[in-house]
C-alpha positions, 0 to 999 in steps of 0.5 A: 500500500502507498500511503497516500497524502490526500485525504479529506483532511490533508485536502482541507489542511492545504486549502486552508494553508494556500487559500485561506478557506476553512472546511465546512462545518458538514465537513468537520463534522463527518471526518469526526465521525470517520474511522481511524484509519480508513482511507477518504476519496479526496475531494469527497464529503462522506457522511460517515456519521450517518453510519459512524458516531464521533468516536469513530464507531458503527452505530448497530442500535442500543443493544448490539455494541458488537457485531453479529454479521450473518451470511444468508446463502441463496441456496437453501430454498427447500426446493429440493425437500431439504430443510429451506432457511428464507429470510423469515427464519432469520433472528433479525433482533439478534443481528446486525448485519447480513451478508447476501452470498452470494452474487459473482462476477459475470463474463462482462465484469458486471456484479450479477445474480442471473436473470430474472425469472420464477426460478431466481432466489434472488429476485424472482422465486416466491415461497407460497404458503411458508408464514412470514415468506409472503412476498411485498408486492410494492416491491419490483422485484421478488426472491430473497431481495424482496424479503431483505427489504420487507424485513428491514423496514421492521429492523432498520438497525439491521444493515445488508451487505452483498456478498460477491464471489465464495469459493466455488465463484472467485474464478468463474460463476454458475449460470441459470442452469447450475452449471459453473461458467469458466469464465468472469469472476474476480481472477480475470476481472482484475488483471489481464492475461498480460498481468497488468491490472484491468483497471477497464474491468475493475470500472465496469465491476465497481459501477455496477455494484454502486447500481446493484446496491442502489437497486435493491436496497443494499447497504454495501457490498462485501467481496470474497475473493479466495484467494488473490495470494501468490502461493501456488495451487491456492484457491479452488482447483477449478480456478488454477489454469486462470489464477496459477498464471496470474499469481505475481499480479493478484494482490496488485488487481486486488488492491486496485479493485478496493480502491476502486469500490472505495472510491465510487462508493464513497462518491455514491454516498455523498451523492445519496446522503446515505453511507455505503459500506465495504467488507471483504471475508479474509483468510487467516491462514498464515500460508495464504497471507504470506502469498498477500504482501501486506494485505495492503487493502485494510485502508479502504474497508470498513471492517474486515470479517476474518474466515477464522475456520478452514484452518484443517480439513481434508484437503490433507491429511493432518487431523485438527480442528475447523476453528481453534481460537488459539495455539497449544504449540501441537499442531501436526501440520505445523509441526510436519513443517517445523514451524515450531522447530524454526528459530526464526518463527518464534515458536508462533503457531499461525493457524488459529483465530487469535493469530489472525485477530493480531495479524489484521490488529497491525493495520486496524483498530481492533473495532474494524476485525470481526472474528468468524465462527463456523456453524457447520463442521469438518471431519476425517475417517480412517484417523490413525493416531491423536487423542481421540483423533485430534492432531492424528492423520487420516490419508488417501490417494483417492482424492475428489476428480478435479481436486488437481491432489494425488494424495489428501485427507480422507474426508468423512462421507455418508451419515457423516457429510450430509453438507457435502459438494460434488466432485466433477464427475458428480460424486460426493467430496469427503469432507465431513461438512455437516450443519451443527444441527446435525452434528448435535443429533450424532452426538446425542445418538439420535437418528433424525428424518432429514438423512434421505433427503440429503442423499444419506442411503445408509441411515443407521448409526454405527458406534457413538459419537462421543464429544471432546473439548480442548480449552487450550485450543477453545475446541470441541469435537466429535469422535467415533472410536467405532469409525474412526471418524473424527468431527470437528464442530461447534457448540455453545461452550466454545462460541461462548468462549470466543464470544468472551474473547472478542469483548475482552480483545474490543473486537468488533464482533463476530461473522458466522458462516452460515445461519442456516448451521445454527441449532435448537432442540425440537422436543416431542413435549412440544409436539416437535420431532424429538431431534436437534433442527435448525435454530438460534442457539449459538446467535442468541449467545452472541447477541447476549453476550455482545449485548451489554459489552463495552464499546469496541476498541476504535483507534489504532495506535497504543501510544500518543501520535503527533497530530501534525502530519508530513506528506511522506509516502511508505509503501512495501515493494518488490515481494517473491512469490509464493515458496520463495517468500521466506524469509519475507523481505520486500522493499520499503519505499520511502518518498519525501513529498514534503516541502522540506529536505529530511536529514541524515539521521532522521528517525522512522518509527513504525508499529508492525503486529506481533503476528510476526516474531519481534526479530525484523531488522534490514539489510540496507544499513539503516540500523533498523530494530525493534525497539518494543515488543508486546510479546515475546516467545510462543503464542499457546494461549495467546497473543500478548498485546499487539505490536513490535516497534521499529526504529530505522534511521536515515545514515547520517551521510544521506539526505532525503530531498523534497520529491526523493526517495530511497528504498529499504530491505526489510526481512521479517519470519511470519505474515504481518498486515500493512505496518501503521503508526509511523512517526517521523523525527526531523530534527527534533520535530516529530511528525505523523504520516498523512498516509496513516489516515488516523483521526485528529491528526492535521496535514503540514507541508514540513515547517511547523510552528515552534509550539508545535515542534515542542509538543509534538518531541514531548508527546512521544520522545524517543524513550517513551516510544520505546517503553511498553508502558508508553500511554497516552497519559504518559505523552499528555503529562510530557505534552504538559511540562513543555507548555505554560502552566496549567493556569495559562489562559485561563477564562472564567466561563469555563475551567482550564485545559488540564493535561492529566484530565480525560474528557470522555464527554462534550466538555467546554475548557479555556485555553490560551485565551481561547475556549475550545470544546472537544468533539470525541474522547480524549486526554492529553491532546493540547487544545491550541495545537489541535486544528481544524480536523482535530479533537477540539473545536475552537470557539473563540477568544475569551 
């Protein structure tokens, strides 16, 4: 990612320094309520505030402080005699967000759901006869669209998002029939045969997702590409022959793509007076994020909901759970790779939720990554080895046709994996994919009524399925001693658990993938079935546990920044590809769009999340090193606080002139998202970036005030930087000792600015002989220094 200088307040700073003209009150008001960190379409007012409050966060409704994004698939329409999920069974009080999955990419780039017709879920099917499916006939359209909208005029708190993409339509999309068109889809919509970006494409896509949401009354759209990674054979085996040749363009057209959506949907939204959203559903795997440089693209979204499960299946033969919120140090894929036996990798194991929470927790405010949980289950036969299965293997040559493997897991079928996908040939892919409804019902011995409907031909139970749990992983699985069928699954214990860690980490909430797997006991005293059905269970735990939570965690940074900004550009360059990634050593970038030469000597510090071990350094003699970590040794049970700090310096015999730049080899063991927080110290002056987007802060062309110079050295000296004790308190009481007294300024219609006070409310203060007033929690922040963008407005002399 290239830090760009020109966000709205950067754009507001230079008309104000060239012009002389103020931004508008509409325009302060909006970048109040803008998210820390997220990037702003230059020259566009964005009513954040229609969706965001002054501190940044969503507003969701009185009782949902955290988020519960469900995924509603198109697919379940009962249609076939299966269990149907339509838009009635939804626990709309329970949620806040439902991702409609899911739309794809057609062959002429535009964002599509098919043709209309009666035997369109979307738009054209009706459900005759099912309570609550009846359709509004002031609606143009029909299907699950229609339903959306008439149930959000009950829930208007409750928003909508598009889901564009999924495994099985990242490179191509299913058409009318049902049958997969290798064509469209993200791969070729991005980047041309050429690998240069398609940027015509990217246009057309972007256009009509602004038209598609506008349609049918979509608050945003949410994109699941799977996978824009250069690591070879990654994503749907389908896709290969496309994607294969494209790997070392992806993340450049993936890039482009979201800049593009911001951009257009940021312009639809001013244009409308109404705030679209923009999401991805992103990988936690550690080997697809090493492939994703630094997964440049967080600036441009609103929050990102982490696929947090698929981190073991059958795809190999290395036995573990879906879903495990943490590391035990034991993985046997880890382990088979010597990822524990690394030095270099620090013991971390990355294949677990909390490693992803931490690495996405490096370019984003904690309130901007939901945690996903799956609501379904993944599973072996023929396991050999483990504790009750767990971290055995369970291998086969006999892979699913189309797969392009030789040798994988062997998947669990029949009874086992009533979910299940077919292979080219039409054939059941052993995958052990059950709803957790389902799941519930092996557990408790109980043979249910569904089984033939799903295809199940044997339908009697062999052996019992006894359920585990490991708290060290925050796991629980099913195992058949008889079988040797190991099911990795969900249940309340552990979504409680994980619902308990998103409060405790100020995580913005929690995905779930899908609602149609959640459970609830149908009992025969209630004239029901006696067996587990589809239910809320699980969302209901969410939503209570969620419902009474502290606010999220809305800003990025762990200590003070300066609010003065320098336009110096950062942007990671020059990544390998795939396997020849390791260790993982691009360039950095460094332009000086100032107005000022940096001397030799100037300091660069920059936070990178502790996803990675705290042992990055370069190799170009700019003396970098980590000068803080949160974090030291393996991560079972946990990662500890979020960041490594880094120090580099220009050598003394090099200058950094207006327009120059120079570029920096930086190594570093495990994957980490774009590096945020920089600061830059030119001589004795210390500067943020424009590029970090962070709130409060205000654009310079490098000459700063002698004031300002003061607080800003004070705020954040080199050895506060390096104290993991650093806090805003700490930089509030050095901001304090380099100004007037306490007493300065002083007026008597209100009290005096106090360094050591927080003011978590609206608060009237003087100071300088101004009165100023803050627009959002803060502490420490020097009311006179604050400009135009920042905290405190100023109301005038006193």
């Amino acid at each position: 990612m290239a830090f760009a200088a020109t966000a709205a307040a950067g754009l507001a700073g230079l008309l104000m320094g060239t012009l002389g003209v103020a931004p508008s009150a509409a325009a302060v008001d909006n970048q109040a309520c803008r998210p820390d960190g997220m990037y702003t379409t230059p020259g566009v007012d964005v009513p954040y505030c229609n969706v965001y409050d002054t501190n940044g966060r969503e507003q969701m409704g009185a009782d949902h402080q955290r988020r519960v994004i469900g995924y509603f698939t198109s697919w379940r329409t009962g249609k076939d005699g299966t269990p149907a999920y339509l838009v009635n069974n939804i626990p709309w009080d329970k949620v806040t967000h439902l991702n409609y999955a899911f739309a794809h990419v057609a062959s002429d780039n535009t964002l599509s759901v098919g043709t209309d017709g009666p035997n369109n879920a979307s738009t054209g099917m009706t459900f005759p006869g099912v309570a609550g499916a009846e359709m509004d006939p002031s609606l143009p359209y029909k299907g699950h669209f229609n339903l959306l909208t008439k149930y959000k005029k009950q829930y208007p708190n409750v928003k909508t998002m598009v889901s564009v993409g999924g495994w099985a339509e990242t490179g191509g999309y299913f058409d009318d029939s049902g049958k997969r068109v290798n064509s469209g889809g993200f791969y070729s919509m991005t980047v041309n045969a050429d690998g240069s970006v398609n940027q015509a494409g990217i246009n057309t896509f972007a256009d009509s997702a602004v038209n598609f949401v506008k349609k049918y009354g979509f608050n945003g759209v949410d994109l699941d590409y799977e996978y824009p990674t250069s690591m070879k054979d990654a994503g749907n085996p389908l896709d290969y022959s496309i994607s294969n040749a494209k790997r070392a363009s992806l993340m450049k057209g993936y890039a482009a793509l979201m800049k593009t959506m911001r951009e257009k949907l940021d312009r639809a939204s001013a244009a409308d007076g109404k705030y679209y959203l923009l999401s991805v559903a992103a990988p936690s795997s550690g080997y697809l994020l090493r492939g994703m440089e630094t997964f440049q693209v967080t600036q441009y979204l609103d929050y990102v909901n982490i696929m947090s499960y698929d981190l073991h299946g059958a795809w190999n033969k290395y036995v573990g759970p879906n879903a495990a919120l943490y590391d035990d140090g034991k993985d046997a894929e880890l382990a088979a790779a010597n990822v524990y036996g690394t030095s270099q990798y620090g013991g971390i194991g990355y294949l677990n939720g909390d490693w992803a929470v931490h690495y996405f927790r490096g370019a984003m405010p904690a309130g901007r990554i939901n945690l996903g949980v799956p609501y379904y289950t993944r599973g072996f036969q023929n396991v050999q080895g483990g504790t009750n299965g767990l971290w055995g293997t369970a291998s086969t040559t006999n892979c699913p046709a189309g797969s392009g493997l030789t040798t994988c897991g062997d998947g669990a079928v029949g009874i086992d994996n009533i979910w299940h996908d077919l292979d080219d040939n039409g054939k059941e892919s052993p995958a052990g994919s059950n709803p957790m409804w389902h799941a519930k019902n092996l557990e408790n011995g109980v043979v249910p009524d569904y089984l033939s409907k799903y295809g199940v031909s044997d339908t009697s139970l062999k052996g019992s399925y006894a359920r585990n749990y490991s708290a060290a992983l925050t796991s629980p699985w099913l195992w058949n001693a008889d079988k040797k069928v190991f099911l990795s699954t969900e249940d309340d214990q552990s979504i409680g658990a994980k619902a308990d860690y998103v409060v405790n980490q100020g995580v913005g909430g929690a995905m779930i993938w899908e609602l149609a797997g959640d459970y609830k006991w149908d009992a025969t005293a209630n004239g029901g079935k006696g067996e587990y059905v589809q239910g809320n269970t699980m969302t209901s735990l969410l939503y209570d546990k969620f419902k009474s939570a502290s606010a999220y965690g809305a800003t990025r940074s762990t200590i003070a920044l300066p609010q003065q900004t320098l336009p110096i550009d950062v942007s990671f360059t020059n990544f390998a590809l795939g396997d020849n990634n390791y260790p993982i050593n691009p360039k950095i970038h460094i332009v000086n769009n100032s107005t000022v030469t940096l001397p030799g000597g100037t300091e660069f510090q920059f936070d990178y999340s502790n996803s990675a071990p705290s042992n990055a350094a370069d190799q170009s003699g700019f003396g970098s090193k980590v000068i803080r970590a949160d974090h030291t040794g393996n991560n079972i049970g946990g990662l500890k606080g979020t960041y490594n700090r880094v120090s580099l310096k220009l050598p003394t015999w090099q200058s950094l002139a207006p327009g120059a730049s120079v570029d920096v080899a930086f190594v570093y063991y495990l994957p980490v998202s774009t590096p945020a927080n920089w600061t830059v110290n030119v001589g004795g002056t210390l500067y943020g970036i424009a590029g970090d987007y962070t709130r409060g802060t205000t654009a310079g062309t490098g000459s700063p005030s002698p004031s300002s110079s003061a607080s800003a050295s004070a705020s954040a000296s080199p050895s506060q930087s390096a104290s993991p004790s650093a806090s805003a308190s700490a930089s509030a009481s050095a901001s304090q000792s380099a100004s007037p007294s306490a007493s300065a300024g002083t007026c008597s219609g209100a009290p005096s600015w106090n360094a050591g006070t927080t003011y978590a409310t609206v608060t009237k203060v003087s100071w300088k002989g101004h009165y100023y007033q803050n627009k959002w929690w803060t502490a420490g922040e020097d009311p006179s220094l604050s400009g135009a963008w920042g905290v405190w407005t100023d109301l005038g002399t006193c």
